[in-house]
C-alpha positions in Angstrom: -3.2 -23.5 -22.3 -2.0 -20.0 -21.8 -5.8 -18.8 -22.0 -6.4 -21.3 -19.7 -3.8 -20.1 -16.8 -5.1 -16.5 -17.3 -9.2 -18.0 -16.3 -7.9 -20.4 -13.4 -6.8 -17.1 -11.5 -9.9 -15.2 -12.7 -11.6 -18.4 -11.3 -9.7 -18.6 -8.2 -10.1 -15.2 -7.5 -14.0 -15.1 -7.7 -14.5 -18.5 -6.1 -12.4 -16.8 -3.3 -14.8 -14.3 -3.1 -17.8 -16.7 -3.2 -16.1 -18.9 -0.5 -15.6 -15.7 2.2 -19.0 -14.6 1.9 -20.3 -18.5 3.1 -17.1 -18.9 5.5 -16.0 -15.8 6.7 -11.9 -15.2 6.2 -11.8 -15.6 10.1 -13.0 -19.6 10.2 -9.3 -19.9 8.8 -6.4 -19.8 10.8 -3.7 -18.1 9.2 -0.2 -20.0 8.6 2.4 -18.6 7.0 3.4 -14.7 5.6 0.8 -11.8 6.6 -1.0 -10.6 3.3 -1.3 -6.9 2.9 -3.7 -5.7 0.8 -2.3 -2.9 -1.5 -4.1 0.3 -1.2 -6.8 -2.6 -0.8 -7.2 -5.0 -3.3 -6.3 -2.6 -6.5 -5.6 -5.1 -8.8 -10.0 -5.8 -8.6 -11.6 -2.7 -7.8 -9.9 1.2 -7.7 -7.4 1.7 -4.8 -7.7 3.0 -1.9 -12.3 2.7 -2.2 -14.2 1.8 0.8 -14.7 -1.2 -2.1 -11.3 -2.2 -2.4 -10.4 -2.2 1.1 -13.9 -4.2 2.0 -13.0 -7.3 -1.2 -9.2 -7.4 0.7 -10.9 -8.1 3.7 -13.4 -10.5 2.1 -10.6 -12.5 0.7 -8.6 -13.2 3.0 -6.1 -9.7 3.5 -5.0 -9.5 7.0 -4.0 -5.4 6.9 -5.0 -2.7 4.2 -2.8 -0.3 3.5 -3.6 3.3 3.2 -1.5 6.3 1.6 -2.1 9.5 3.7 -2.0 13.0 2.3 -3.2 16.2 3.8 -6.2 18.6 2.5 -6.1 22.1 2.7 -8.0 22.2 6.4 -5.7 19.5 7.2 -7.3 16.3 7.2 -5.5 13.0 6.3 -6.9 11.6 3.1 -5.6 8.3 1.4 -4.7 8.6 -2.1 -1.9 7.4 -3.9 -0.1 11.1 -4.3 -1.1 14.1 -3.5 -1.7 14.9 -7.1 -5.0 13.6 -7.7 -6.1 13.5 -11.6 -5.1 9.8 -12.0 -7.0 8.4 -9.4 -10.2 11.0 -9.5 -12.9 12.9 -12.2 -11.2 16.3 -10.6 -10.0 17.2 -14.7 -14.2 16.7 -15.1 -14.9 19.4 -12.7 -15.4 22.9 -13.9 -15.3 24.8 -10.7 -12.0 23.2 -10.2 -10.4 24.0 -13.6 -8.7 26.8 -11.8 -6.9 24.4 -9.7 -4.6 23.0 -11.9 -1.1 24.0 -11.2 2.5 23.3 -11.3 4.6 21.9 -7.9 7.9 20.9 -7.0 7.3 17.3 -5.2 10.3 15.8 -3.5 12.5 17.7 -6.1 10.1 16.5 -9.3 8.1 19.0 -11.1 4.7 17.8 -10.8 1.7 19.2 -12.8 -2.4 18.7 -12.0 -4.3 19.0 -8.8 -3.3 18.6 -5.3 -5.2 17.9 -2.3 -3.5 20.2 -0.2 -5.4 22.8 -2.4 -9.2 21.8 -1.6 -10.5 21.2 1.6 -12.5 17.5 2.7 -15.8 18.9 1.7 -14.4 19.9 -1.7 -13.0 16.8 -2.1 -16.0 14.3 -0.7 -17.9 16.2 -4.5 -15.0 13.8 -6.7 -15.3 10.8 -7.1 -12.2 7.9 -7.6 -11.2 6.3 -10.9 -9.0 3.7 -11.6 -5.2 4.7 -11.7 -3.9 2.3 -14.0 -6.8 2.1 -16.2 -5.0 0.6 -19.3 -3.6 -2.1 -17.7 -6.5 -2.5 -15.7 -9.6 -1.9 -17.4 -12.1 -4.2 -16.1 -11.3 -1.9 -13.4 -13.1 1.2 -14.9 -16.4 -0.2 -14.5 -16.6 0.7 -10.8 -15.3 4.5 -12.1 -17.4 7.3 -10.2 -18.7 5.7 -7.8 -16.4 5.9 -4.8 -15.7 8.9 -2.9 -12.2 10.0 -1.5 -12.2 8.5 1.8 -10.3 10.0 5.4 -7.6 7.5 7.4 -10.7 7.6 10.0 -13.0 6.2 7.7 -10.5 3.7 6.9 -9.8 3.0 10.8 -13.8 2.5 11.1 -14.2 0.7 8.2 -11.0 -1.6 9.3 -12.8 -2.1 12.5 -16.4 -2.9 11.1 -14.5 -5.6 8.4 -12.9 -6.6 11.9 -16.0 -7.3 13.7 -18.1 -8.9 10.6 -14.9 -11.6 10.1 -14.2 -12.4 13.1 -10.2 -11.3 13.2 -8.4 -8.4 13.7 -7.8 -6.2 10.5 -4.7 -4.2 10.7 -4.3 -1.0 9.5 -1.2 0.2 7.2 -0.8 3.6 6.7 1.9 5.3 5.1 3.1 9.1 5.2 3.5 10.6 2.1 6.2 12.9 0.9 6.0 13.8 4.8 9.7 16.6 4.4 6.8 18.4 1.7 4.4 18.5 3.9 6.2 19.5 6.5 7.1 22.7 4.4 4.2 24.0 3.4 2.9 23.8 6.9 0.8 20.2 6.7 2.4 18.1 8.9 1.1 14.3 8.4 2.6 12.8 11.4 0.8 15.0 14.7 -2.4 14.5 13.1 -1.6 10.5 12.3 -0.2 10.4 16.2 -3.3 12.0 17.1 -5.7 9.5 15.2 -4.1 6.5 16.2 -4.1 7.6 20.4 -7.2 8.9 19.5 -8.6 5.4 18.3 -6.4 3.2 20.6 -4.5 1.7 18.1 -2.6 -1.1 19.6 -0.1 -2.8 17.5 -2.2 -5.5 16.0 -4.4 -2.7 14.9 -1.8 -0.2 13.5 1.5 -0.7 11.9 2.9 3.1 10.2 5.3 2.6 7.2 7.2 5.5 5.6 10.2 5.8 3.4 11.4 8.6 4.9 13.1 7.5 8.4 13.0 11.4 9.6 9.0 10.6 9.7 9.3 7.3 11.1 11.1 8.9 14.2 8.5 10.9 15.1 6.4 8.5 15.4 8.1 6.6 18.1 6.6 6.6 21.4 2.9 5.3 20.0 3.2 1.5 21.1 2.4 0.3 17.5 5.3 -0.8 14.8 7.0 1.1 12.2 8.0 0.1 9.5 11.1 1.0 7.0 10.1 1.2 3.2 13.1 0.8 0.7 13.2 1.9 -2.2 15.5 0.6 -5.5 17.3 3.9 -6.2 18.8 6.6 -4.7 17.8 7.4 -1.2 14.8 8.5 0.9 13.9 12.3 0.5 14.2 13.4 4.0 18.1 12.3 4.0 18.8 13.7 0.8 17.4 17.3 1.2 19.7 17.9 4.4 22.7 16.8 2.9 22.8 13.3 3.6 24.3 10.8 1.2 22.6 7.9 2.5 21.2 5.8 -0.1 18.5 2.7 -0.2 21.5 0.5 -0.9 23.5 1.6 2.3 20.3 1.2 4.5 20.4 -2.5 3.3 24.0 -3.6 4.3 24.3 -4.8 7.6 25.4 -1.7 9.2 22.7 0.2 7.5 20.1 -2.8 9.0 21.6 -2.3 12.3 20.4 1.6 12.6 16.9 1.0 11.3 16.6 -1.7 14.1 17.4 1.1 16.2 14.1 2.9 15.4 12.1 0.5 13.1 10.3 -3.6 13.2 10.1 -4.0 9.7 11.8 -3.2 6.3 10.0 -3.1 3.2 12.0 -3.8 -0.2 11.1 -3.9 -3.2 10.4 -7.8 -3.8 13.6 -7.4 -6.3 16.0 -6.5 -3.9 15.7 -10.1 -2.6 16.7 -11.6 -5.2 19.8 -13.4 -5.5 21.0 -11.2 -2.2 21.6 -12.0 1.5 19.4 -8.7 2.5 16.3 -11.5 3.8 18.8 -13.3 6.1 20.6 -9.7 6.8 17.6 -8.4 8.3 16.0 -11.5 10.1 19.8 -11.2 12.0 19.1 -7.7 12.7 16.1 -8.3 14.1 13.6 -6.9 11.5 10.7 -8.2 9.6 10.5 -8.3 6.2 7.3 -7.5 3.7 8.7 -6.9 0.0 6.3 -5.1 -2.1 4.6 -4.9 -4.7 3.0 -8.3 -5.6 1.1 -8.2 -9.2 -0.8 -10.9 -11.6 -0.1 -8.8 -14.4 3.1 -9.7 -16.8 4.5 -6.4 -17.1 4.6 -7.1 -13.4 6.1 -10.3 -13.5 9.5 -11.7 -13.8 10.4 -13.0 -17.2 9.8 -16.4 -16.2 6.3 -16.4 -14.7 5.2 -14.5 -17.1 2.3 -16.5 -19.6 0.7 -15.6 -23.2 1.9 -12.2 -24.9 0.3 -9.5 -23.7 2.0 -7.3 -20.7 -1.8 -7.4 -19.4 -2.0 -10.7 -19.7 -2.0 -12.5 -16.5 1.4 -14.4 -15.4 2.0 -17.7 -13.1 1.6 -15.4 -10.0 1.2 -18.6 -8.0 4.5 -19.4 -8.6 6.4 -15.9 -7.5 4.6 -16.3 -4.3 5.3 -19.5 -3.5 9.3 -18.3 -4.2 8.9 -15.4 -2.2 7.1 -17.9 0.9 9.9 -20.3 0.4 12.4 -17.5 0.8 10.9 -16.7 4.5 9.2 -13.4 4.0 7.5 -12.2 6.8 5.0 -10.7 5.0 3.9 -9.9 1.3 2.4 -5.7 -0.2 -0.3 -6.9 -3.1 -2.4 -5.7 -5.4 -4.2 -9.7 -5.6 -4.5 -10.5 -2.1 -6.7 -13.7 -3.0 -4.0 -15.1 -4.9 -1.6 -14.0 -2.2 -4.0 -16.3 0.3 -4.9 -18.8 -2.5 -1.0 -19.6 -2.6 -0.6 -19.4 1.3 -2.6 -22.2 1.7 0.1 -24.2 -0.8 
């Protein structure tokens, strides 16, 4: 029985896939929570790959979310960090060997390569990898064979995947450690403003998430939503390196909802914080949105009680958390599986 759960959402998944390439994602109208594709759909193909973005879209994902970081000549790039030896074959490349260094990140000593240290040509020659590759490792089959892509490429590509479905395919990009960028004299958010007047973004096109409120604020003025990431300890970087004792926690009291409303449309917690808490109705009365992250099949992933068979790769009931979560009144769900996130949509 156990083995049996773990196929049905293999199956589901893959009949998804069949289904949208007959009857494009677009021939059904869409009731209930937005699905946001997770760097794509990472928990099937590598994040943030012209692939994983393309299956999202395929299956149903109505935005993709990219990660920005700068390169050297100041280029926005989506990966996952900055630090790039997880989710590249950079370690595989000689000429780059040299490279490797040690950074403080947000306060963290980080060791490996950055992409702030190699310009876009230098880093179109590497090639992505899977992140997570021993909980995923059907995963490392598509190793080598994506290249690092730029937030245009993912703007085009969100506009081509537009066109072919038949809806509008939002994109979801988020500034990464935007105070350390700021530093060292990369600034993401000019060069995001730029892109998205650049590409008339409207706000069914372009919604910028950060967890760093300082970064959200200069992006006001664009015409497209922002959107408030929380996170489950301690407080966002930007706050904390001027002084400011603001945590996560005070930004979701009431009071704390209240200011983001001032500046923001949506939060997003981590799906745990709406647990057994008023935060959901908190924020609907403040007038945000609310898209909890990060949705996962995986049991490791899982609360205790969806989880199913014994291994923490095994796959869970993830059916069941997002029908919770869609009973709750979530505005919108961040997942790694947005076929099951559809698949459990449609009830």
């Amino acid at each position: 029985m156990q083995l049996g759960r773990r196929s049905l959402l293999l199956a589901a998944a893959a009949g998804t896939a069949t289904a949208t390439t007959a009857v494009p994602a677009a021939a059904e109208p869409r009731t209930g929570p937005l699905v946001i594709g997770h760097r794509g759909a990472a928990g099937w193909r590598p994040e943030h790959t012209a692939a994983s973005y393309t299956y999202a879209v395929q299956t149903g994902a109505d935005w993709i979310e990219p990660d920005l970081v700068p390169t050297k000549d100041h280029v926005l790039v989506v990966r996952h960090e900055n630090e790039i030896s997880q989710t590249t074959d950079v370690a595989r490349h000689p000429e780059f060997a040299g490279r490797r260094t040690t950074k403080t990140v947000d306060g963290r000593s980080v060791t490996g390569w950055f992409t702030e240290d190699f310009t876009l040509a230098e880093l179109k020659t590497l090639r992505a990898v899977e992140r997570l590759p021993q909980v995923r490792n059907r995963n490392t089959v598509f190793d080598g064979r994506e290249e690092v892509m730029t937030f245009q490429e993912v703007v085009d590509l969100a506009r081509k995947l537009s066109k072919r479905h038949g809806r509008t395919i939002a994109v979801f990009p988020e500034t990464k450690h935007p105070t350390y960028f700021r530093s060292i004299g990369l600034p993401l958010e000019p060069k995001l403003a730029a892109a998205i007047r650049r590409g008339r973004l409207g706000p069914r096109e372009c919604v910028v998430q950060s967890f760093e409120p300082t970064s959200l604020k200069r992006m006001t003025g664009l015409g497209v939503p922002l959107w408030q990431a929380l996170g489950t300890s301690g407080g966002p970087y930007d706050l904390a390196s001027s002084g400011d004792p603001t945590t996560y926690r005070d930004m979701m009291t009431p009071a704390g909802l209240a200011r983001i409303a001032e500046y923001a449309d949506w939060i997003g917690p981590d799906k745990s914080s709406l647990a057994g808490t008023s935060l959901l109705a908190d924020a609907h009365a403040a007038g945000l949105r609310v898209g909890p992250y990060t949705f996962r099949a995986e049991n490791q992933f899982l609360p205790a009680e969806f989880r199913r068979g014994t291994g923490n790769t095994d796959f869970g009931d993830a059916f069941a958390e997002y029908a919770l979560y869609y009973r709750m009144g979530v505005d919108a769900v961040v997942t790694d599986f947005p076929d099951l996130a559809v698949i459990a949509r449609r009830g």
